[in-house]
C-alpha positions as CSV (number, residue, x, y, z in Angstrom):
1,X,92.1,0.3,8.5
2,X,92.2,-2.0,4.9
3,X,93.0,-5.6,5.4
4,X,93.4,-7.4,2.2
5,X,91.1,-10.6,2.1
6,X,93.8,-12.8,2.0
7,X,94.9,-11.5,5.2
8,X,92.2,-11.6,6.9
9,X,92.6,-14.8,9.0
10,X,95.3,-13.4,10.6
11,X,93.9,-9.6,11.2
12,X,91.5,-11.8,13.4
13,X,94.2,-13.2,15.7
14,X,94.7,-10.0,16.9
15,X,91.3,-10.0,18.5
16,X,87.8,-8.4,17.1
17,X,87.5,-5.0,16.4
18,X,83.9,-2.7,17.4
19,X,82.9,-3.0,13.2
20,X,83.8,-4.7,10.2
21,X,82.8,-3.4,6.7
22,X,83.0,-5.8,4.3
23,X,82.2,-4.6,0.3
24,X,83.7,-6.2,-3.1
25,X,81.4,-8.3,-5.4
26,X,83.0,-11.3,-5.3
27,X,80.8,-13.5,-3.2
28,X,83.0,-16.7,-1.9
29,X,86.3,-14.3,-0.2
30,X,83.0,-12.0,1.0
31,X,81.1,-15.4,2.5
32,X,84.7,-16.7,3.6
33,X,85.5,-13.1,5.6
34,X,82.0,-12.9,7.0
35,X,81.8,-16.7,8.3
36,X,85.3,-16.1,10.1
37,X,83.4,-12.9,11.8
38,X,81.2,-14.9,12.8
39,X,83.0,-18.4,14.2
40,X,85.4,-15.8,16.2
41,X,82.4,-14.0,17.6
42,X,80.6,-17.1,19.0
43,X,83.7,-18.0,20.4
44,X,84.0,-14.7,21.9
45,X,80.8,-15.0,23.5
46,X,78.3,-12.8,21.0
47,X,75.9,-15.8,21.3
48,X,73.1,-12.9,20.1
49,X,72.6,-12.1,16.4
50,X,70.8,-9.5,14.5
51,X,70.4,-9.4,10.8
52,X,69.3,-6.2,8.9
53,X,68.6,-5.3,5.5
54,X,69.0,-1.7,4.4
55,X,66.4,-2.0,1.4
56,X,64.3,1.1,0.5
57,X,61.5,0.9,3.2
58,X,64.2,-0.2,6.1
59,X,63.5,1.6,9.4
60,X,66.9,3.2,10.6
61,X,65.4,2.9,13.7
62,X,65.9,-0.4,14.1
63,X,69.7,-0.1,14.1
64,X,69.3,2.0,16.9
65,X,67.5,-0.2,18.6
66,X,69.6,-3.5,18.5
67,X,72.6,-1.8,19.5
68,X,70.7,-0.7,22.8
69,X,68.4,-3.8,23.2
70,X,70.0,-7.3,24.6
71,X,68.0,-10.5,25.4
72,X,67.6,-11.8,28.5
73,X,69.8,-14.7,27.4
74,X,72.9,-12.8,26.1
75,X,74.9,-10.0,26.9
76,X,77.2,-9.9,23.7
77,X,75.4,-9.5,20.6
78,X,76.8,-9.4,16.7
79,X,75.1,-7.3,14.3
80,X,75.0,-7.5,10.7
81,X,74.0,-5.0,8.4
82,X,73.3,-5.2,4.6
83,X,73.5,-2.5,2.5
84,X,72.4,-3.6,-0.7
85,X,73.1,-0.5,-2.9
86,X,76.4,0.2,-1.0
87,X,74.9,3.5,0.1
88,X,73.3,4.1,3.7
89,X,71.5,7.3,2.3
90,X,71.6,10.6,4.3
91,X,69.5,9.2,7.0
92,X,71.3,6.4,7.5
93,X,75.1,7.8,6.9
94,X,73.4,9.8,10.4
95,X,72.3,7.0,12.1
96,X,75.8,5.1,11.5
97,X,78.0,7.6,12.8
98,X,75.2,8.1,16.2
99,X,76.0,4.4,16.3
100,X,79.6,4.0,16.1
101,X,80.3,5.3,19.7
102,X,78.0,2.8,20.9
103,X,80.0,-0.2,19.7
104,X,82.3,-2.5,22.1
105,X,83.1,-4.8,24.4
106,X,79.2,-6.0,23.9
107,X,78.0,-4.8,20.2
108,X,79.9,-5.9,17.1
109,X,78.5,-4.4,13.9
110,X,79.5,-6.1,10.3
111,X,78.2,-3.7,7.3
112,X,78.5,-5.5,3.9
113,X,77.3,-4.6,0.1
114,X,78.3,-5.0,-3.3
115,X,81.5,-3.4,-4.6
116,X,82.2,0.7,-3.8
117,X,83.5,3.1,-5.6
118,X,85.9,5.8,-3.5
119,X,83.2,8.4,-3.3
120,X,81.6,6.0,-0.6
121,X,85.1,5.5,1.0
122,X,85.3,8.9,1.6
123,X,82.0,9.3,3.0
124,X,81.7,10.6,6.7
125,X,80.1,7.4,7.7
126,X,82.6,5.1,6.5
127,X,85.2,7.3,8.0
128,X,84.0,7.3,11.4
129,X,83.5,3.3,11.4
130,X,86.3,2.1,9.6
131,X,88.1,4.7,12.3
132,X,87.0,2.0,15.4
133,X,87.7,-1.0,13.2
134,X,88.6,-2.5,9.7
135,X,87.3,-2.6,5.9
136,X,88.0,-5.2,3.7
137,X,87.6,-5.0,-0.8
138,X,86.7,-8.0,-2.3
139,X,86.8,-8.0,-6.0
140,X,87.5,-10.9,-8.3
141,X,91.1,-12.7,-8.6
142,X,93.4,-13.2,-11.7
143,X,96.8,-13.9,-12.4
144,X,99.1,-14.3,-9.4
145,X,96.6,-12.9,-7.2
146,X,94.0,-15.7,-8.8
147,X,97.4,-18.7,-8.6
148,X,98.0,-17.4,-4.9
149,X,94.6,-17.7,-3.7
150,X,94.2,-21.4,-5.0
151,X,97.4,-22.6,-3.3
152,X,96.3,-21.2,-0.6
153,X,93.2,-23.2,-0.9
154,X,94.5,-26.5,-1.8
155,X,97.1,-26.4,0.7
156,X,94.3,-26.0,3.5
157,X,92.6,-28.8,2.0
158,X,95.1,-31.1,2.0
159,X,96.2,-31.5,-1.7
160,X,98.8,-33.3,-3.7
161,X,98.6,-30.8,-6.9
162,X,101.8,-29.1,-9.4
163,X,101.9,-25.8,-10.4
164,X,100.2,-27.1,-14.0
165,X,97.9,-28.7,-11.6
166,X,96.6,-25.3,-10.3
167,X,96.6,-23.4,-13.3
168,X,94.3,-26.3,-14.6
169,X,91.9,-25.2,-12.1
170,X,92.5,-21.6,-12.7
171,X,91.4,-21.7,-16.5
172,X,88.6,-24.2,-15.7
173,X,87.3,-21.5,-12.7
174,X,88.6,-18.1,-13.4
175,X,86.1,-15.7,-12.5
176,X,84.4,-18.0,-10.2
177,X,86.1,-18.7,-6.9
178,X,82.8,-20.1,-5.7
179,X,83.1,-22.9,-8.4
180,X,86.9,-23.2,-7.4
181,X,86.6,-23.6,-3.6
182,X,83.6,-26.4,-4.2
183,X,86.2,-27.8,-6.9
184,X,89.0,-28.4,-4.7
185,X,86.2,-29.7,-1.8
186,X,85.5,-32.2,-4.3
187,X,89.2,-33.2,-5.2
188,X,89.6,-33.5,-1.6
189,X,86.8,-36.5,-1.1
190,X,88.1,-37.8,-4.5
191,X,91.7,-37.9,-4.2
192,X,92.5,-38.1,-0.6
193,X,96.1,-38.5,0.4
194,X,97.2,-38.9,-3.0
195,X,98.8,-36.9,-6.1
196,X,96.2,-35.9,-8.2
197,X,97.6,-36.2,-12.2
198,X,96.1,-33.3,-15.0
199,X,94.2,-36.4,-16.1
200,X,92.4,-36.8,-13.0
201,X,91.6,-33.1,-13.0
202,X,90.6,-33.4,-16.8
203,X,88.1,-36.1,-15.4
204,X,87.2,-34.7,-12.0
205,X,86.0,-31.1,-13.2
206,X,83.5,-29.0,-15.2
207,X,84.8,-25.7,-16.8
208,X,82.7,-23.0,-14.9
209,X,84.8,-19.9,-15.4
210,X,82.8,-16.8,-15.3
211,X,83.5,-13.6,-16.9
212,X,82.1,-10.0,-17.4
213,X,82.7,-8.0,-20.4
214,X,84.9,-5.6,-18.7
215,X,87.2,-8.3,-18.2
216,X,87.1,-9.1,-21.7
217,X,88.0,-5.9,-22.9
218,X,91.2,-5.9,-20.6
219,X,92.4,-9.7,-22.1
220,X,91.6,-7.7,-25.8
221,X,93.6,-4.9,-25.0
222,X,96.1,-6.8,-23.6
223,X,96.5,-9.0,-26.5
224,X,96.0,-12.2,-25.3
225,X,94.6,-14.8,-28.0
226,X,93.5,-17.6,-26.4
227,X,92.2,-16.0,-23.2
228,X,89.9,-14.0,-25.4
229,X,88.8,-16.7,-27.4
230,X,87.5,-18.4,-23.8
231,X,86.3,-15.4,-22.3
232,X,83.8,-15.3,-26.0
233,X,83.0,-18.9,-25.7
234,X,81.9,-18.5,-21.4
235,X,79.9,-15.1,-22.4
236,X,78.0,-16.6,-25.3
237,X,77.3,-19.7,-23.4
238,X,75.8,-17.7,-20.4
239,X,73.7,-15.8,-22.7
240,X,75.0,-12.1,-22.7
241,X,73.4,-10.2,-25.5
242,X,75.8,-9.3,-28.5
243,X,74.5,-5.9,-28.6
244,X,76.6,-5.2,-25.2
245,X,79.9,-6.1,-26.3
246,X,79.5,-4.4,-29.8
247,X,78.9,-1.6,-27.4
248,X,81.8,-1.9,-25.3
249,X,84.1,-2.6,-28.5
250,X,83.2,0.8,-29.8
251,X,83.3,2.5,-26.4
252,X,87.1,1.6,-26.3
253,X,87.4,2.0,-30.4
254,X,86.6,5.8,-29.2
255,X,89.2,5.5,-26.2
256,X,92.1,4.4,-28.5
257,X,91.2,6.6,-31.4
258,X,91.5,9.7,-29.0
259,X,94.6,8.7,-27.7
260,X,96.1,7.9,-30.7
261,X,95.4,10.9,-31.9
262,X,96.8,12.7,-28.4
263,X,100.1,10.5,-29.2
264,X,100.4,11.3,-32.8
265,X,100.5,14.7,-31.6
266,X,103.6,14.4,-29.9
267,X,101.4,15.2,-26.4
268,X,101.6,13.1,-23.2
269,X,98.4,11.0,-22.5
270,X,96.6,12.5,-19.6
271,X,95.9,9.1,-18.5
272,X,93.1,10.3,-16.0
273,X,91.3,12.5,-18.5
274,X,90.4,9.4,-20.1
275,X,89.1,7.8,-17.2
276,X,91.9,5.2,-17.5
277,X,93.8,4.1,-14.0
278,X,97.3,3.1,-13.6
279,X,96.4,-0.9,-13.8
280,X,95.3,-0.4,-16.9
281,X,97.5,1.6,-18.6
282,X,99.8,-1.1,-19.6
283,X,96.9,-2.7,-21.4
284,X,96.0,0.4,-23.6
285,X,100.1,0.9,-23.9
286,X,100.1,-2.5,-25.4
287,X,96.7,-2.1,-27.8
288,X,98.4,1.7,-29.3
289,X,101.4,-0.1,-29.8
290,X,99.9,-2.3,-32.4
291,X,96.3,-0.1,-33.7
292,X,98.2,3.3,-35.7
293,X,95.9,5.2,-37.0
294,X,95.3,3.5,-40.5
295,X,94.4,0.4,-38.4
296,X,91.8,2.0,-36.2
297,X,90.3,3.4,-39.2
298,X,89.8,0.6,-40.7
299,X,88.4,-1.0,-37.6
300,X,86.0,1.4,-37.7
301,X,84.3,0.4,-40.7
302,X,84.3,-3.6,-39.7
303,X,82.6,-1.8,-36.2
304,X,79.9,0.3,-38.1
305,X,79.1,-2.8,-40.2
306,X,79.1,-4.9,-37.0
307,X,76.7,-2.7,-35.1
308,X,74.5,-2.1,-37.8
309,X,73.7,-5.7,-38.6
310,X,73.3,-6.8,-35.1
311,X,70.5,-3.7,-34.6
312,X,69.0,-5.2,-38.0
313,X,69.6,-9.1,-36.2
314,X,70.7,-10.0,-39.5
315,X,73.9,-12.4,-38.5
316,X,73.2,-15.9,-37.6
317,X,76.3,-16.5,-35.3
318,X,76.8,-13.1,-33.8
319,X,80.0,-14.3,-31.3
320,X,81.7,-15.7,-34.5
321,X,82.1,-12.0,-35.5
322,X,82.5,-10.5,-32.5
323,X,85.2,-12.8,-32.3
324,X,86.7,-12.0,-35.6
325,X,86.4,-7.9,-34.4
326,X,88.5,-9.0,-31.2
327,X,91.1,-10.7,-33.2
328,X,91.5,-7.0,-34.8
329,X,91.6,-5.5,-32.4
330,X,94.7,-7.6,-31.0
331,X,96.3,-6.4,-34.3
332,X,95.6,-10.0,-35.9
333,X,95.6,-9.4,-40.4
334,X,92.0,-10.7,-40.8
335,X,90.9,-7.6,-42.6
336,X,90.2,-9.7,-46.0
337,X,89.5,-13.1,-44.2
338,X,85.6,-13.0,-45.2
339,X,83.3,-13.7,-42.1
340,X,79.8,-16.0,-42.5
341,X,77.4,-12.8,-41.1
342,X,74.3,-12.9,-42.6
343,X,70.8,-15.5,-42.3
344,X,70.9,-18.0,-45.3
């Protein structure tokens, strides 16, 4: 059975369940879910704990073994499994469905790893356990879901804050909910049992939003200026190689130039064909609505020229264009705006 994160809390009120797999790779609703597990276990009596790392020379045997073996001082015990690739492997999708029936009253088992794709969800193994309990997806918050999740935060902390108040601290730690949950910690010694202005927040925090260029390319297509703009400054500032978003910018150069094509056609977009699910479409809807084909052609050359001076590391402020490349690609006229790319 799925239980959103933010549901979570109260998934545990109905009592605990044999096993828990926990996977997403967003680390603080991951830490939050597991430390729940955790407190409600020891209060449950599970005063025994086993931690286990699945790493390449793990012993399955030793999963086997804590879920027969109690000490002499406990007779509940929580186990916690780490599966660091987000794959068991044939030997131990085996061992995990030998161990399922063994889980109970006595022997809780938590399996956690980095984000999965639906191949794993599908897998025998995760069938049989998430059968005799409950799996919860973390991945990383925006928007409402990102909005939601702060109120929720700040209200539990005891905070004073407007709506502007908590979008303040979604553009200072989008991508970071880490950074926002030891934000709001702080705002809470700070400002204790009083309304915290946009000035105090301006004071209080650091900007520590974190992004990935996948998220990047979802803002570009989108359309979304100044989002974009940040997302460049955060990426450049944490030291991602140019090279890998000139990749990805001609990756989905490709993507709309095939479907551009499919819709000039007067064919319907296989949506799937392209790889493309339904939570992106609106974003490449948007992005085909303002790149015809003339456009995308002539994005193409400012790519090609792009990606062969970065190989040749001939441009001395490499985001600047990438930056400039973006802005095309959000259907911004800066095709004869001349852009500073080469060494003095």
């Amino acid at each position: 059975m799925q239980v959103y994160p933010n549901r979570f809390a109260n998934e545990l009120k109905q009592g605990l369940k044999p096993c828990y797999l926990i996977f997403g790779d967003e680390p603080q609703q991951k830490f939050e879910i597991i430390q729940q597990l955790r407190e409600q276990a020891r209060n449950a009596g599970f005063t025994e704990r086993t931690v286990l790392v699945a790493d390449k020379d793990f012993n399955w045997g030793a999963l086997i073994e804590a879920t027969q073996t109690l000490s002499l001082f406990a007779s509940q015990q929580l186990i916690e499994l780490e599966l660091p690739s987000g794959k068991p492997g044939t030997e131990g999708s085996k061992i995990l469905q030998e161990v399922a029936p063994m889980l109970g009253p006595d022997t809780l088992l938590i399996v956690h790893g980095p984000r999965i794709g639906k191949d794993v969800q599908k897998a025998k193994w995760f069938k049989v356990l998430d059968d005799i309990g409950v799996h919860s997806l973390c991945y990383p918050l925006e928007g409402k879901s990102l909005h939601g999740w702060l109120q929720q935060k700040v209200a539990e902390a005891g905070l004073n804050l407007t709506p502007p108040g908590i979008k303040f601290i979604a553009d200072y730690c989008e991508g970071n909910l880490m950074a926002a949950k030891q934000e709001i910690d702080k705002l809470s010694l700070l400002f204790e049992n009083r309304a915290i202005s946009e000035k105090d927040l301006e004071q209080a925090m650091v900007d520590q939003s974190r992004f990935n260029v996948f998220q990047l390319v979802d803002v570009m297509l989108s359309g979304e200026q100044q989002r974009c703009v940040k997302m460049l400054y955060r990426l450049e500032s944490e030291g991602i190689e140019p090279n890998i978003l000139i990749w990805a910018l001609v990756r989905e150069w490709q993507t709309l130039w095939s479907l551009q094509v499919v819709r000039q056609s007067g064919q319907p977009v296989q949506w799937q064909k392209f790889g493309i699910w339904r939570n992106r479409q609106a974003a490449y809807e948007s992005a085909l609505s303002r790149l015809p084909l003339a456009k995308l052609k002539r994005l193409q050359q400012h790519l090609q020229a792009a990606d062969l001076a970065f190989k040749q590391s001939v441009i001395e402020r490499p985001y600047i264009k990438l930056c400039h490349l973006c802005m095309l690609f959000m259907g911004i006229p800066l095709d004869h705006f001349p852009v500073l790319e080469t060494e003095q």
